[in-house]
C-alpha positions, 0 to 999 in steps of 0.5 A, a space after each residue: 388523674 386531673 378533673 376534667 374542665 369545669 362545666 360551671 364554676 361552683 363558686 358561682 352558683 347562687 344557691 338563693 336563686 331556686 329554679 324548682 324546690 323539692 316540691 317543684 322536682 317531686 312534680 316531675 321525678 318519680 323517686 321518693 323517700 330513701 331515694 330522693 337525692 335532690 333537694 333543689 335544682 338552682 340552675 336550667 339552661 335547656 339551650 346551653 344543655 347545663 343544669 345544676 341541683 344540690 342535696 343537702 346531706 343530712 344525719 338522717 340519710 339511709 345510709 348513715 348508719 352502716 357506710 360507714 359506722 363512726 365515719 359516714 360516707 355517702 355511697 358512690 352510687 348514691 353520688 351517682 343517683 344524684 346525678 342522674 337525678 339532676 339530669 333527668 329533671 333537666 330531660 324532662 322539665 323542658 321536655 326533651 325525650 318522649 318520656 315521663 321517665 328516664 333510667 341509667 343506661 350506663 357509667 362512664 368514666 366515673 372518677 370519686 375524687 373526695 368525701 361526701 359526708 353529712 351536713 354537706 351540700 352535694 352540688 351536682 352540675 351536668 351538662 348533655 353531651 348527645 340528645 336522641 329523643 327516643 333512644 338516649 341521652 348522653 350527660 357529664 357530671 361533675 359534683 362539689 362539696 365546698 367548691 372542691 370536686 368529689 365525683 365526675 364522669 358520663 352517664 346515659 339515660 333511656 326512656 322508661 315505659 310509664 307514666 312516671 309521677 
């Protein structure tokens, strides 16, 4: 199946121009520890709807050890969370939902197109699709490892209840 169109080059992304570092997003996301899975967001156009983050995948990831032995992949899910989590900085960095905290709603559509492996950088790129401030968030996503796609699909976020960070 072919990727969809591009959201955004990711040969175009200036990864020296950081628009939040870790510190920046831990501010915003309640997501700490094994599950931290930003290391920066280098792009947020909240007219445009698209925003860009990256991680960079390390040997000391959680999953490292077992996923798997002697040649480490990182988990879909895992790709997915990082996703979500460059969505969710983008809801509520410019303050688009009446939360603090948003939570998947749902995957669509998701297609794993490549490998992500430690010493990589995951860049994710999204772009929200359908913004109901109260119920739900709709994004597409699409994640890159040098250039080349690894992961794409559709995703929902919904207000959680709590204060978040």
């Amino acid at each position: 199946m072919p990727a969809a169109e591009l959201i955004l080059d990711p040969h175009a992304i200036d990864f020296d121009r950081v628009v939040a570092d870790l510190g920046a997003v831990r501010e915003l996301l309640p997501q700490r520890h094994e599950m931290e899975q930003l290391t920066a967001i280098v792009h947020d156009d909240p007219q445009a709807g698209i925003v860009a983050g990256y991680k960079d995948v390390t040997d000391d990831e959680f999953w490292v050890r077992g996923h798997m032995p002697g040649n480490p992949l990182m988990p879909g899910v895992i790709m997915c969370e990082a996703a979500a989590q460059v969505c969710s900085y983008h809801v509520i960095a410019n303050r688009l939902m009446e939360t603090n905290v948003i939570g998947f709603g749902g995957l669509d559509a998701v297609r794993f197109r490549g490998p992500v492996r430690p010493g990589d950088r995951l860049l994710v790129v999204a772009e929200r699709l359908r913004l109901r401030p109260r119920t739900i968030v709709l994004c597409r996503f699409q994640l890159f490892v040098d250039g080349a796609m690894v992961c794409d699909g559709q995703m929902r976020g919904i207000p959680l209840p709590g204060d978040g960070v």
